[in-house]
C-alpha positions in Angstrom: -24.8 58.7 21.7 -24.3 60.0 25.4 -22.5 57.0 27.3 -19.7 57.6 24.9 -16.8 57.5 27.6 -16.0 56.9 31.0 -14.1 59.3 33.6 -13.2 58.3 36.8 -13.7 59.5 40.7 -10.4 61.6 40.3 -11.3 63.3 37.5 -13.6 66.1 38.5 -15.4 64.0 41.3 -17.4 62.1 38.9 -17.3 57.7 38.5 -19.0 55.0 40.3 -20.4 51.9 39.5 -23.6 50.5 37.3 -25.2 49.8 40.5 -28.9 51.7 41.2 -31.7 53.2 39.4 -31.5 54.2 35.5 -32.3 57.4 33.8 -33.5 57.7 30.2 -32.7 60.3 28.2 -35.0 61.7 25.5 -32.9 63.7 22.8 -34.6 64.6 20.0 -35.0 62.9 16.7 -32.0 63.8 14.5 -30.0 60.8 13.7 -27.2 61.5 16.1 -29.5 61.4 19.2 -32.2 59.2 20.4 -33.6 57.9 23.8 -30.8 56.5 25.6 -31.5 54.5 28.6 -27.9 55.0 30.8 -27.0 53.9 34.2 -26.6 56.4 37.0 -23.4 56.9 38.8 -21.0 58.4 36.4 -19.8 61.4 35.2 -20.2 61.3 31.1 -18.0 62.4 28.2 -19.7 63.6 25.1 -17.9 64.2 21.5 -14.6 62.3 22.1 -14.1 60.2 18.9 -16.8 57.7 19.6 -18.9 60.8 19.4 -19.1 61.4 15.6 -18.4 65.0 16.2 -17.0 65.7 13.2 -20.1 65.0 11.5 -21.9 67.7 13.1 -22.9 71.0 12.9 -21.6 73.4 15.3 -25.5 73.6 16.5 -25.7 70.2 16.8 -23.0 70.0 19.0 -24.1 72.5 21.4 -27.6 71.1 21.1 -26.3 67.3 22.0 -24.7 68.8 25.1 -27.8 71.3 26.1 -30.5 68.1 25.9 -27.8 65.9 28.0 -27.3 68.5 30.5 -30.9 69.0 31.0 -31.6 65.4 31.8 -28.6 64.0 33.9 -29.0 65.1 37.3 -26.9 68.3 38.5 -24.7 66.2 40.6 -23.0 64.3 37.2 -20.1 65.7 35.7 -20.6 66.4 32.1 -17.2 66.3 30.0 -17.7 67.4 26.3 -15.3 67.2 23.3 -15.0 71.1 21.9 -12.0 71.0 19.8 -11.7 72.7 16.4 -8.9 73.3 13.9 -8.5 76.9 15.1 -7.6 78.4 17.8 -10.1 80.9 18.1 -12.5 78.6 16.9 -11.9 76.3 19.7 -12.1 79.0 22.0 -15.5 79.9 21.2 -16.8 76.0 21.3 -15.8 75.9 24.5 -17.1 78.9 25.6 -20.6 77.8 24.3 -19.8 74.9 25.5 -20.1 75.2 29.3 -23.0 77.7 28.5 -24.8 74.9 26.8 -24.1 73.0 30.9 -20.5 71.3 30.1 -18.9 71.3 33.3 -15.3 70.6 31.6 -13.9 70.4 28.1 -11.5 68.2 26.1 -9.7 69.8 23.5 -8.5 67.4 20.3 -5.3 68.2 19.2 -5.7 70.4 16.2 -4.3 68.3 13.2 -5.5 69.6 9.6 -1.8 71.4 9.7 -0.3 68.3 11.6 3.2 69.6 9.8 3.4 72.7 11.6 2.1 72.1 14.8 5.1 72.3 16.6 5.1 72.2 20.6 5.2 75.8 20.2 2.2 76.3 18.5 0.5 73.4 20.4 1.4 75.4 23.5 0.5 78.8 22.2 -3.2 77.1 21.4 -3.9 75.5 24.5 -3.1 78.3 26.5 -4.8 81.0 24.8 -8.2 78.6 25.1 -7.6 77.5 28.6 -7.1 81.4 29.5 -10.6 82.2 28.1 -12.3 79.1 28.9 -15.1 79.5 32.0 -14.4 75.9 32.5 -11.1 73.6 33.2 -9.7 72.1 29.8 -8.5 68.5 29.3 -5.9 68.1 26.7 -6.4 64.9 24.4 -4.3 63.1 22.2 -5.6 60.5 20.0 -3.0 60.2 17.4 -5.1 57.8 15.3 -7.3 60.1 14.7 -5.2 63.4 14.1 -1.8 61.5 12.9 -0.6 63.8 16.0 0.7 63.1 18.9 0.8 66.0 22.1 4.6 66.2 23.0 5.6 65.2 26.0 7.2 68.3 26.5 4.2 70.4 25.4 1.7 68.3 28.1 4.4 69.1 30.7 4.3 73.0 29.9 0.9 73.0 29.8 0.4 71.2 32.7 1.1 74.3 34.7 -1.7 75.9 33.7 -4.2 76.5 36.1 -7.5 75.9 33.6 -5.3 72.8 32.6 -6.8 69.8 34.9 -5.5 66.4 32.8 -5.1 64.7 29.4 -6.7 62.0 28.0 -4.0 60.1 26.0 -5.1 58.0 23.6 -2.1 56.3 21.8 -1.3 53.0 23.7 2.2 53.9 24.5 2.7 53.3 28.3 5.6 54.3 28.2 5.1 57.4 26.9 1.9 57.6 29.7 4.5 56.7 32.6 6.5 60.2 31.0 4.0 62.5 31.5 3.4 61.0 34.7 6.4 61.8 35.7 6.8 64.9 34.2 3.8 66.5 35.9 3.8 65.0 38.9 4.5 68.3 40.9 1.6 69.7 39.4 -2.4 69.6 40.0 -2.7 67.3 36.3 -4.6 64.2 36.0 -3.7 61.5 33.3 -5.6 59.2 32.1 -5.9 56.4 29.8 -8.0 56.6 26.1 -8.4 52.9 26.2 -9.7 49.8 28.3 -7.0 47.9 26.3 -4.6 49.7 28.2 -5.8 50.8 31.7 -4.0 48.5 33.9 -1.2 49.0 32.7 -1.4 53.0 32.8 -2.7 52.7 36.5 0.3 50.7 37.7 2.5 53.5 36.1 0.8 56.1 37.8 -2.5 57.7 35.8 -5.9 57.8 37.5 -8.3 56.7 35.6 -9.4 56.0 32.1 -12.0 57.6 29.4 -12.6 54.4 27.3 -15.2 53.8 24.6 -15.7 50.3 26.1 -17.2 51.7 29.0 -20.4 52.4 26.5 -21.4 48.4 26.4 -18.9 46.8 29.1 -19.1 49.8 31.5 -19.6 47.8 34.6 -16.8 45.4 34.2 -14.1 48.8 33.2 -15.5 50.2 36.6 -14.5 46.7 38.3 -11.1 46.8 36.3 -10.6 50.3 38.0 -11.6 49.0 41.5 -9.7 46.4 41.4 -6.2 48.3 40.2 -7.3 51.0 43.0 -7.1 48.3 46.1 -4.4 46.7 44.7 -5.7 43.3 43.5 -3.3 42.9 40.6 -4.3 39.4 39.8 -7.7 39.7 39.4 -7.2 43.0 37.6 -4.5 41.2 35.1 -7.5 38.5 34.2 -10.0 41.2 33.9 -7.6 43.3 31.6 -7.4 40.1 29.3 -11.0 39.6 28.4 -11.1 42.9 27.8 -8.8 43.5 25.4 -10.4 41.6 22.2 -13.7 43.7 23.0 -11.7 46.8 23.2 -9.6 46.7 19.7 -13.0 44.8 18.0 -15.1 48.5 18.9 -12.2 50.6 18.1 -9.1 49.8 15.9 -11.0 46.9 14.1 -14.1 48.0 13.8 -14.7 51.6 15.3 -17.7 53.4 15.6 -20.0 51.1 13.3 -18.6 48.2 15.9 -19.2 50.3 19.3 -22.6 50.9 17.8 -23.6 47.9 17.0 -22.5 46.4 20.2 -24.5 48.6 22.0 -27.9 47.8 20.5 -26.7 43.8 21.5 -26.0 45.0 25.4 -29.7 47.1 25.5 -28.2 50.7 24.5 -29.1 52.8 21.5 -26.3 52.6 19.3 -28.2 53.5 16.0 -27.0 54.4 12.6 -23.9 55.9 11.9 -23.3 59.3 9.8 -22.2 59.3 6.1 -19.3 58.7 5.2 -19.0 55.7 7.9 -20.6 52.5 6.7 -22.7 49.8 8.4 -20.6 46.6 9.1 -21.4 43.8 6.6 -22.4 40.2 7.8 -18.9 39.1 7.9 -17.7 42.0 10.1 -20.9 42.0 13.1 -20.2 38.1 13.0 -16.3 38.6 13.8 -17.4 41.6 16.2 -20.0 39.5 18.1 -17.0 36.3 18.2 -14.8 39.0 19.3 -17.1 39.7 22.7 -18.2 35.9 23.1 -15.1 34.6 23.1 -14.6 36.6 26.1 -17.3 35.1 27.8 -19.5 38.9 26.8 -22.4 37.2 25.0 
């Protein structure tokens, strides 16, 4: 799945809108990647948590990147998730990584040892990858995920770090958002949202832009929500944040990746299969997803 997230203009230069011509993508015929018809005009994320990447190989990984970077055009930024448990491991993801044609990475909190990761190994890890990384690192938080959250305290360390660019935080707490905002304003760092549910609401506190998995089926009305928090139309952003929120928590918290997947075969995407162990949705579940989007006036 390529269109996994959205970054914005800020973000490495990349963003836009759904307007133009389309591209299709032809990646192979493993289960994880298929033909994939995207609109033009962003930059792309690949292997955040909508990604499945801890369901593939480390040559699979590479390999999803490689293909992508070989068919978007050169001028689209390519994001991709290279994250391990270790440090060194990381290091050497990432490393392939922007050999493979990522033009950034985002590095997941390691988690497997969530009791010991202390700011001061947190910090001790991101540094020693962003120092040997070829290509600036975006720290990312999704305590969902990882039962981890960055500390504030770490993010505003690290943020000094000239390989650092930004974090994507993905935990809903604006108030924690508005922190690190504040914490790092003196610095060259760029926050952004993890979620549509929440990107008003981290744009009027100061962050730039969003990487959202709703982007993959709604992408054109998360672009609109962006322009319209960017020229100040707070109204109309406020009613365009509402329908999307339903959407939002149906493809993540409710239903997650079987939900985003499924969604995106409805709006003309590939979604496909998911990889063992996640399940299919059952009847009851694509029935409450698909209410959850026309509801909202979606479908």
């Amino acid at each position: 799945m390529l269109r996994e997230d959205w970054i914005p203009r800020r973000l490495l230069g990349g963003g836009g809108n759904d307007d133009g011509p389309r591209c299709v993508i032809l990646t192979g015929e493993a289960p994880y990647v298929k033909e994939i018809v995207l609109p033009l005009g962003h930059s792309f994320v690949l292997q955040g948590s909508n990604g499945e990447f801890p369901f593939l190989t480390s040559s699979e990984r590479l390999e999803v990147v490689s293909r992508a970077r070989q068919a978007l055009p050169k001028d689209k930024l390519l994001l991709a998730g290279s994250g391990c448990e270790s440090t060194q491991a990381t290091v050497e993801m990432t490393v392939s990584m922007a050999q493979a044609g990522a033009d950034a990475a985002m590095v997941v909190t390691p988690c497997y040892y969530r009791g010991r990761m202390s700011s001061t190994a947190l910090i001790h890890h991101y540094t020693k990858v962003a120092d040997l990384s070829p290509i600036p690192v975006v720290l990312y938080s999704v305590p969902a995920n990882t039962g981890l959250d960055l500390p504030v305290d770490a993010v505003a360390t690290l943020s000094q770090h000239p390989n650092i660019v930004g974090i994507k935080d993905s935990g809903g707490d604006v108030t924690r958002i508005g922190l690190i905002v504040h914490k790092t304003r003196s610095q060259d760092f760029q926050v952004l949202a993890g979620s549509a549910g929440f990107l008003l609401a981290s744009y009027a506190i100061g962050a730039v832009g969003g990487v959202c998995a709703l982007a993959n089926v709604l992408g054109a009305q998360v672009c609109q929500l962006e322009r319209l928090c960017l020229t100040g139309q707070w109204e109309d952003a406020q009613k365009l944040q509402h329908r999307l929120i339903e959407p939002n928590t149906a493809v993540t918290q409710r239903f997650g990746i079987p939900g985003l997947k499924k969604t995106m075969d409805w709006f003309g995407y590939y979604g496909g299969p998911c990889r063992s162990p996640l399940q299919e949705l059952s009847p009851a579940q694509e029935e409450a997803l698909r209410l959850d989007f026309a509801s909202n006036g979606w479908l």
